[in-house]
N, C-alpha and C positions, 0 to 999 in steps of 0.2 A: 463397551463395544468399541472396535478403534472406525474413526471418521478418518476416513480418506482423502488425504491433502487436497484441496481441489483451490483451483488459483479463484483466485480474489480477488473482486473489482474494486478499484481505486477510485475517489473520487477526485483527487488533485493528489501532485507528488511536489517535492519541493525540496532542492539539495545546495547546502552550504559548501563550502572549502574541505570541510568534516566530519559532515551530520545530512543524513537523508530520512525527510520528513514525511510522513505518509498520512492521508484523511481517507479511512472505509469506512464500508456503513458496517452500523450495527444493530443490533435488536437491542441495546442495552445493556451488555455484559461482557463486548469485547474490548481484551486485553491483549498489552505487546506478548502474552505468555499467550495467546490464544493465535496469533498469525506469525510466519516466520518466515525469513527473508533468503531466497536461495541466489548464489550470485554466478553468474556464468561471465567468464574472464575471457575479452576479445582481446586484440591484438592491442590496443592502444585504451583499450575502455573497457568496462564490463555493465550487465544487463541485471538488476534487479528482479526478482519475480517473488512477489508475496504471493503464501500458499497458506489457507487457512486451516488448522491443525484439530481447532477443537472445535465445536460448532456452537453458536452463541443460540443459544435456545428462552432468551428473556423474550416477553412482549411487550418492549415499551422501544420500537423502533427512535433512533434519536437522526431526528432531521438532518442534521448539521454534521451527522457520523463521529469518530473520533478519531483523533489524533495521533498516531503512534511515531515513536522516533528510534532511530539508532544510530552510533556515531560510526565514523568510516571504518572506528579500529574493530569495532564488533563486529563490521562484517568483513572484514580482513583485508579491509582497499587502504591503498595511501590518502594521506591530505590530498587533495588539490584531483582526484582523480574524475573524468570521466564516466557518467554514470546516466542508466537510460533508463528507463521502466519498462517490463516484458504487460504488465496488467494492463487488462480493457479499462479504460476510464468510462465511468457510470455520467453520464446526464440526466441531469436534476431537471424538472420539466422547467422551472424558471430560469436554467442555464442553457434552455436550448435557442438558437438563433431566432427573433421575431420575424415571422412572416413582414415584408415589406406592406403597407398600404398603400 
């Protein structure tokens, strides 16, 4: 059956001079062949938007998510470019601000 791209919450993103780093969650089965990176080119910068392709259907959700990577040339940006993230960032309950006492 095909699964319908549907965008994908990110839990942190994190980009080098070359290389854009990504942390989703998972059930235990997702792979960089399972999420895929569409890029939308602004004027001076462009916009990442991971879209998840295949559906991770394991049950052994992993806390800590995993890690995926790709370097600028695979998504067709220069070194040194400008780059944003289109995905919701997911808060982890111990990441979210502590009420003041």
């Amino acid at each position: 059956h095909s699964f319908p791209h549907r965008l994908h919450a990110c839990d942190a993103a994190a980009f080098t001079r070359d290389t854009a780093v990504f942390w989703v969650s998972s059930n235990g089965c997702t792979s960089k062949a399972d999420v895929k990176p569409f890029i939308t080119r602004l004027r001076d910068s462009a916009v990442i938007t991971l879209r998840r392709v295949d559906e991770d259907q394991c049950s052994q959700p992993r806390s800590d998510g995993v890690q995926l990577q790709w370097s600028f040339e695979e998504l067709g940006l220069p070194p040194g470019a400008e780059v944003s993230v289109n995905n919701p960032y997911m808060m982890r309950p111990e990441d979210k601000p502590k009420e003041a006492s």
